[in-house]
Structures are given as C-alpha cells and as structure tokens.
C-alpha positions in Angstrom: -0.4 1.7 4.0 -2.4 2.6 6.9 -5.9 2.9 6.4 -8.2 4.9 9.0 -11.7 4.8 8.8 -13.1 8.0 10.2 -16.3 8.2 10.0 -18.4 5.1 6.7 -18.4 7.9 4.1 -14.6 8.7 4.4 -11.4 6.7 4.7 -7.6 8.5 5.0 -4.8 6.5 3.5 -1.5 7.6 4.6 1.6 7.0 3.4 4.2 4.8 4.6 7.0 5.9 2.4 7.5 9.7 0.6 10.4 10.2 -2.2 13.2 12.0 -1.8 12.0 15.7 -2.2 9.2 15.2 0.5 11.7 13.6 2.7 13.9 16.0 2.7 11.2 19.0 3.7 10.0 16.1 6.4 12.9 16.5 8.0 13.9 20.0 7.0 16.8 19.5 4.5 17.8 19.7 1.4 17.2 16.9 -1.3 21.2 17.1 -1.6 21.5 16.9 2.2 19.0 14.1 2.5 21.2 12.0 0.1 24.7 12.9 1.6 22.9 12.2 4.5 22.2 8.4 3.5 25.6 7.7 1.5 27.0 8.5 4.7 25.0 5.5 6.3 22.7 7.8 8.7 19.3 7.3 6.8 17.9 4.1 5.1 16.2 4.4 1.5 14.8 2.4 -1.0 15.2 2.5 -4.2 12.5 1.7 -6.4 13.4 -0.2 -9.8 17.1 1.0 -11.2 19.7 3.4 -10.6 18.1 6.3 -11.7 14.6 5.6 -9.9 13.5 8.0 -7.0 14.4 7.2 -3.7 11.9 6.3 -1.0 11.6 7.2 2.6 9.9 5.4 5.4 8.4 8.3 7.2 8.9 6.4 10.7 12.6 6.1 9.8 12.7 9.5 9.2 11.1 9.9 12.7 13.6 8.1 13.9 15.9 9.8 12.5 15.1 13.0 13.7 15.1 11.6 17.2 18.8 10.7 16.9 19.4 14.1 16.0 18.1 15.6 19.0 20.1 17.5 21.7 18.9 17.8 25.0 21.2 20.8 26.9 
C-alpha cells in the first residue's frame, strides 16, 4: 500500500488492489464485463484463496488498461 503522510496528524493509505465490483466501476463496466474481459486474456487478476474467492485488481493495471483502450481519431 502506499502510504502518504499529509500533514503528522493524518496519513491516507491507498489501495493497490480493489475486487472485482470496484474494478469494474474503475473502469466503467460491468462486473460480468470486467470478467469476460480477463478470460479473454485482456486484464490480469488475482485471485485471492480458492475458486470461489473475489477477484483482485491492481488499480495501475487497470490504468493501463484503459490506456490500451484508447482511440485517438
């Protein structure tokens, strides 16, 4: 996690992953997209413990995804 100290009262963690219902509104998507999305080999996750765990998201991979997804007329 990455930890900013903004002032010595107050310090902001944020996130480096978000689960699969977060993700998808990151990026603006469905949770159904976001998943077809990553079976199809476009989107890394990781999946936390066993089959049926949540899914996890790096947000800079989303990022990065989103990047790739860009069109520039």
């Amino acid at each position: 996690m990455k930890v900013t100290n903004t002032s010595q009262k107050s310090t902001i963690v944020q996130p480096k992953v978000i689960r699969t219902k977060a993700a998808a509104a990151y990026i603006g998507v469905s949770p159904w997209r976001l998943r077809e999305i990553c079976q199809q080999g476009k989107l890394a996750y990781i999946q936390h413990g066993q089959d049926t765990s949540p899914w996890l998201f790096y947000i800079c991979e989303l990022d990065a995804y989103l990047e790739r997804q860009r069109v520039q007329l």
